[in-house]
VMD Tcl script that draws the C-alpha trace (Angstrom):
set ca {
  {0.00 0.00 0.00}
  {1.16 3.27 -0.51}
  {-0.05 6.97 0.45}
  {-0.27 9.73 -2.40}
  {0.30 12.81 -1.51}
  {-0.54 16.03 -3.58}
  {1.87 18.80 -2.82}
  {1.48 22.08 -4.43}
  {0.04 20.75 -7.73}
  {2.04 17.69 -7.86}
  {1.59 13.98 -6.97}
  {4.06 12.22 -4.83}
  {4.01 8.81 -3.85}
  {5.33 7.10 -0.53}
  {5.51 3.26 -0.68}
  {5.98 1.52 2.47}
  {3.67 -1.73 2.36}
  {4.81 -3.03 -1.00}
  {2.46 -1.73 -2.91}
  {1.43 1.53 -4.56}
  {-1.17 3.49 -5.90}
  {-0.92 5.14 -9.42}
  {-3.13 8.40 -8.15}
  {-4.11 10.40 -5.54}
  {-7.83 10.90 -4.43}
  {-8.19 15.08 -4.58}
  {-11.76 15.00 -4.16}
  {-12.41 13.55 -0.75}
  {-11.10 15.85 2.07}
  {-8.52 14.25 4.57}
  {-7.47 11.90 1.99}
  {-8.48 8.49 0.66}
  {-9.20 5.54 3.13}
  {-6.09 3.86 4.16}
  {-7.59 0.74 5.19}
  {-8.60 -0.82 8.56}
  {-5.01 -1.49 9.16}
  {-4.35 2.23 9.74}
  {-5.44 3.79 13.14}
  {-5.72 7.40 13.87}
  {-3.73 8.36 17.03}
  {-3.47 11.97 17.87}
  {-2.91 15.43 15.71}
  {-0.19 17.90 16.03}
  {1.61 20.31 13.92}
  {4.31 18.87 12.74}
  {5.16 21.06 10.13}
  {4.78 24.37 11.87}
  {2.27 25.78 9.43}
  {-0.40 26.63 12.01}
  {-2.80 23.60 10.94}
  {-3.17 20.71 13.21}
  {-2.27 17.15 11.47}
  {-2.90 13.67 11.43}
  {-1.04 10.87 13.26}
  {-1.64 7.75 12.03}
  {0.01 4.19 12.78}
  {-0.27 0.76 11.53}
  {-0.08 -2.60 12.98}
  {3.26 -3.54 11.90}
  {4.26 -0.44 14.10}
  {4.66 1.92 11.43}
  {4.16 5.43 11.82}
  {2.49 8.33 9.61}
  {2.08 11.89 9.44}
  {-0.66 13.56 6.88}
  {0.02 17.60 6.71}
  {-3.36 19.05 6.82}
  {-4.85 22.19 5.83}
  {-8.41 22.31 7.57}
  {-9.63 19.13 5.94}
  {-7.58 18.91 2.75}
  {-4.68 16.09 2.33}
  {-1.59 18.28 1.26}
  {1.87 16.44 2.71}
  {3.28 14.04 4.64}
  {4.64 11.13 4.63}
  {6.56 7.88 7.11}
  {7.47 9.49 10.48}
  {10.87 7.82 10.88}
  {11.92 4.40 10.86}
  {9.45 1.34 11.82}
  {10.56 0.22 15.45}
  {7.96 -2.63 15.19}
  {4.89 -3.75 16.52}
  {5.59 -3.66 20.25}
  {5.91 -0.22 19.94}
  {2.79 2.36 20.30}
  {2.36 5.51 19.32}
  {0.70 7.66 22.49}
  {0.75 10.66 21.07}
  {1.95 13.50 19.60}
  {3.23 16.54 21.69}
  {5.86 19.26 21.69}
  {8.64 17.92 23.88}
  {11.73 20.08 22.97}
  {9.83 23.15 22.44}
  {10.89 23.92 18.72}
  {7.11 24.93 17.45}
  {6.95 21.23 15.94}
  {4.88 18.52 17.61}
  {6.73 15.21 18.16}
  {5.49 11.80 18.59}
  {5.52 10.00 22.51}
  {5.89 5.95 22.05}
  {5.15 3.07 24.56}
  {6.80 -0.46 24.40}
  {4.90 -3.45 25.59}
  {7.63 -3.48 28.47}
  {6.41 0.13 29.64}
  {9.35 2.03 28.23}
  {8.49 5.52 26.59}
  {10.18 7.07 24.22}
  {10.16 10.51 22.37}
  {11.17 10.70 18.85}
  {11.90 14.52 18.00}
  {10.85 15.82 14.76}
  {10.85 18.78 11.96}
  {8.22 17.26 9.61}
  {8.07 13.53 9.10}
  {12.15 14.21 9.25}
  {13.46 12.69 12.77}
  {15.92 14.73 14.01}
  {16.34 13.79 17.58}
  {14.68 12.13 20.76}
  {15.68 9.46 22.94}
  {14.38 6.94 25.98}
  {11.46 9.12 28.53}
  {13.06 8.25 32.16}
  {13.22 4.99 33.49}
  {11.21 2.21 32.41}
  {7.94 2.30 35.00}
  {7.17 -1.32 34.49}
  {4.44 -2.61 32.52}
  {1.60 -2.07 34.93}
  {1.75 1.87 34.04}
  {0.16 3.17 30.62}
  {1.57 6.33 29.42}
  {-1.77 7.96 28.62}
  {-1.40 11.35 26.85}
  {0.77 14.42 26.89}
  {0.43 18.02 27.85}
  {1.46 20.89 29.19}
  {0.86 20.45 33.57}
  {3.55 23.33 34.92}
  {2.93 25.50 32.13}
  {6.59 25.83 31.10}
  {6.22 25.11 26.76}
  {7.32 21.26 27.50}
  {4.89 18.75 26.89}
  {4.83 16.17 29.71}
  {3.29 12.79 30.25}
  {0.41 11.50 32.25}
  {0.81 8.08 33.43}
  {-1.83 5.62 34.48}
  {-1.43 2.50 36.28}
  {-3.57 -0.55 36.29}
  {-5.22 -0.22 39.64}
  {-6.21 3.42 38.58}
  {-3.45 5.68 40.10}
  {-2.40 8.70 37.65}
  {0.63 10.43 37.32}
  {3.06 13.11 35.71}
  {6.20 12.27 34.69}
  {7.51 16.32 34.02}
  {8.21 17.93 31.45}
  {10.53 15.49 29.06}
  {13.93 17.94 27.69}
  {14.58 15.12 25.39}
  {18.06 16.73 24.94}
  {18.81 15.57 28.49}
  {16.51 12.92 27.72}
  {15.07 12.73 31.85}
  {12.38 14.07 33.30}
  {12.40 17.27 35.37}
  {9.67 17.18 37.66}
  {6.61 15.14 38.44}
  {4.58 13.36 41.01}
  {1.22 11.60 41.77}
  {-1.18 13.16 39.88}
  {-3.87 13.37 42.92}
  {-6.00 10.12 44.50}
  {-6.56 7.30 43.33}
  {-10.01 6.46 42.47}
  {-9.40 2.98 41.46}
  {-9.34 0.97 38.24}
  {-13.06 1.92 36.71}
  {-11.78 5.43 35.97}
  {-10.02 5.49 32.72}
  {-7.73 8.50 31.90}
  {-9.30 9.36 28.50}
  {-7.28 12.27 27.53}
  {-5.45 16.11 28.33}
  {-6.68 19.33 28.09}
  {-6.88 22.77 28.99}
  {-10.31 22.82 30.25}
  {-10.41 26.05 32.50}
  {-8.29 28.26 30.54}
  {-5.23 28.75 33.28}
  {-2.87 27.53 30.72}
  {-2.09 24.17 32.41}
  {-3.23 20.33 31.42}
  {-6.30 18.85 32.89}
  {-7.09 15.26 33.12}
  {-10.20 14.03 31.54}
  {-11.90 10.89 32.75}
  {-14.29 8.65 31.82}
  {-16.46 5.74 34.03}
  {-17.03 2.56 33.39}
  {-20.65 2.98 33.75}
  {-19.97 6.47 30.80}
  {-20.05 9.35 33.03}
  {-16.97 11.94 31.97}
  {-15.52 13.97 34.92}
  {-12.65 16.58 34.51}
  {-9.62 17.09 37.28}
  {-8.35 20.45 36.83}
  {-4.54 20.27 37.95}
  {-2.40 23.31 38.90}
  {1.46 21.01 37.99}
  {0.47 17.98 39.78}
  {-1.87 19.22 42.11}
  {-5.25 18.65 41.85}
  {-7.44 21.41 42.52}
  {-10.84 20.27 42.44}
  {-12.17 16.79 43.18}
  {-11.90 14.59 46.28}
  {-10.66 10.67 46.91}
  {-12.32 8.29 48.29}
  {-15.64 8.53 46.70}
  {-17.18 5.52 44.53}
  {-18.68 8.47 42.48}
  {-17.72 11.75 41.74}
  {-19.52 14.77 43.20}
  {-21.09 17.61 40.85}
  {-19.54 20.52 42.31}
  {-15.78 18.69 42.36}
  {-13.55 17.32 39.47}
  {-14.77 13.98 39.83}
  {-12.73 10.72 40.50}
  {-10.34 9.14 37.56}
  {-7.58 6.63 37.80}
  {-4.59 8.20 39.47}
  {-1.37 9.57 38.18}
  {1.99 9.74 38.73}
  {5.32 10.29 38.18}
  {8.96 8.28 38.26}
  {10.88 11.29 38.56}
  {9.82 11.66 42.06}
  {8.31 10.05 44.64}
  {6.08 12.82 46.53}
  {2.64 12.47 46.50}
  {0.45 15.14 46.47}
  {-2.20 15.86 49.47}
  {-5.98 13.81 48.82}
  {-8.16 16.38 47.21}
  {-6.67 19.62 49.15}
  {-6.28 22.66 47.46}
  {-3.36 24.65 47.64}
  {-3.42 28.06 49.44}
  {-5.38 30.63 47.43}
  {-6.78 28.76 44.67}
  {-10.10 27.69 44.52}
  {-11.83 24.45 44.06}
  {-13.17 23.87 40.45}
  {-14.27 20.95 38.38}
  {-17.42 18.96 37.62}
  {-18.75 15.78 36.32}
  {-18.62 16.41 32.69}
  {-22.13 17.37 31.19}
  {-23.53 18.77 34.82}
  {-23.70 22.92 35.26}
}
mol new
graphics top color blue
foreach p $ca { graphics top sphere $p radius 0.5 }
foreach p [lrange $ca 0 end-1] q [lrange $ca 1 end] { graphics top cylinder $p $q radius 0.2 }
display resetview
């Protein structure tokens, strides 16, 4: 299979599956179906035009990047070298701070890595910290101490959460971190990372297994609304989620306290 790209008028063809396609689909917006062997796994901009894009990976281990503008197809191509099917993608963040996203991997052994790149080009990266074990999921990346590094949230099995700190993948460790407030046990899921009340730090959004959403908003590591100990979340807090935290240190942060002067905030998703 191969991906065709049309870049500034022209047709370009990447072949990485043994086979190849003799033109490019310009009519259907984000590009023609790559197959069920493809799976979407984050966006970034990797290219430093402005315009988020897509990360894609296969099943052999493979990694993609389609350049987007809005919902047109117009570059790309592989993101470095395969490193196999053991290998995840997590997702895509900017970890060195250049203005171009790069792409966060997790082996089946619980190693992360970062691979640094301008493009699809990789031009740098290396192993995220010690290897956590296998029992902790590297869930997403984002920006928790507000400092232009991407870091990762970490989720173990029983439902604890963590941040590992901001990864300066030129040093390749991790700078900061800790647990990423209580643990609510294993039927909260960290679903993703976002910046959900505007304060310029990473919030954790989580997800029951019974479908209710809640939202922890963090300030770094702590978490600033929400309590522990509850089988559900309550409306007026941040809710409950699996629990994060961080191999760069061991301090945990204080159950559902909020630091001096800040207020509590948060909800159960979908509740004024």
């Amino acid at each position: 299979m191969a991906f065709l790209f049309a870049v500034a008028g022209h047709r370009r063809a990447i072949r990485y599956l043994g086979d190849e396609r003799d033109e490019c689909d310009r009519r259907r917006p984000g590009g023609a179906n790559p197959g069920p062997s493809w799976l979407v796994k984050g966006s970034g901009d990797f290219n430093d035009d402005g315009y988020a894009d897509v990360l894609w990976q296969n099943t052999n281990g493979q990694a993609v990047v389609w350049e987007m503008n809005g919902a047109n197809l117009i570059g790309g191509g592989l993101a470095g070298p395969n490193p196999g099917p053991s290998w995840q993608v997590i997702s895509a963040g900017d970890f060195n701070f250049d203005g171009h996203s790069d792409i966060l991997w997790q082996s089946t052994s619980g190693q992360a890595t970062i691979w640094e790149l301008n493009g699809t080009n990789l031009i740098g990266g290396g192993l995220a910290g010690p290897n956590p074990g296998s029992s902790w999921q590297a869930k997403g990346s984002g920006d928790f101490n507000s400092d232009g590094y991407s870091d990762i949230l970490w989720q173990n099995t029983n439902g604890q959460a963590g941040d590992l700190g901001d990864e300066r993948c030129k040093k390749n460790v991790s700078s900061a971190g800790g647990l990423a407030g209580p643990n609510p046990g294993p039927s909260w899921q960290v679903i993703g990372v976002g910046d959900f009340n505007n304060d310029g730090k990473s919030d954790i959004l989580w997800q029951n297994t019974n479908g209710q959403a809640a939202i922890w908003e963090m300030d770094g590591t702590n978490l600033i609304g929400g309590r522990c100990g509850r089988s559900q979340p309550r409306a007026e807090l941040a809710g409950e989620g699996g629990q994060a935290m961080s191999t760069a240190t061991a301090s945990r942060t204080s159950c559902g306290r909020t630091p001096a002067g800040r207020r509590r905030s948060g909800s159960l998703a979908g509740r004024t």
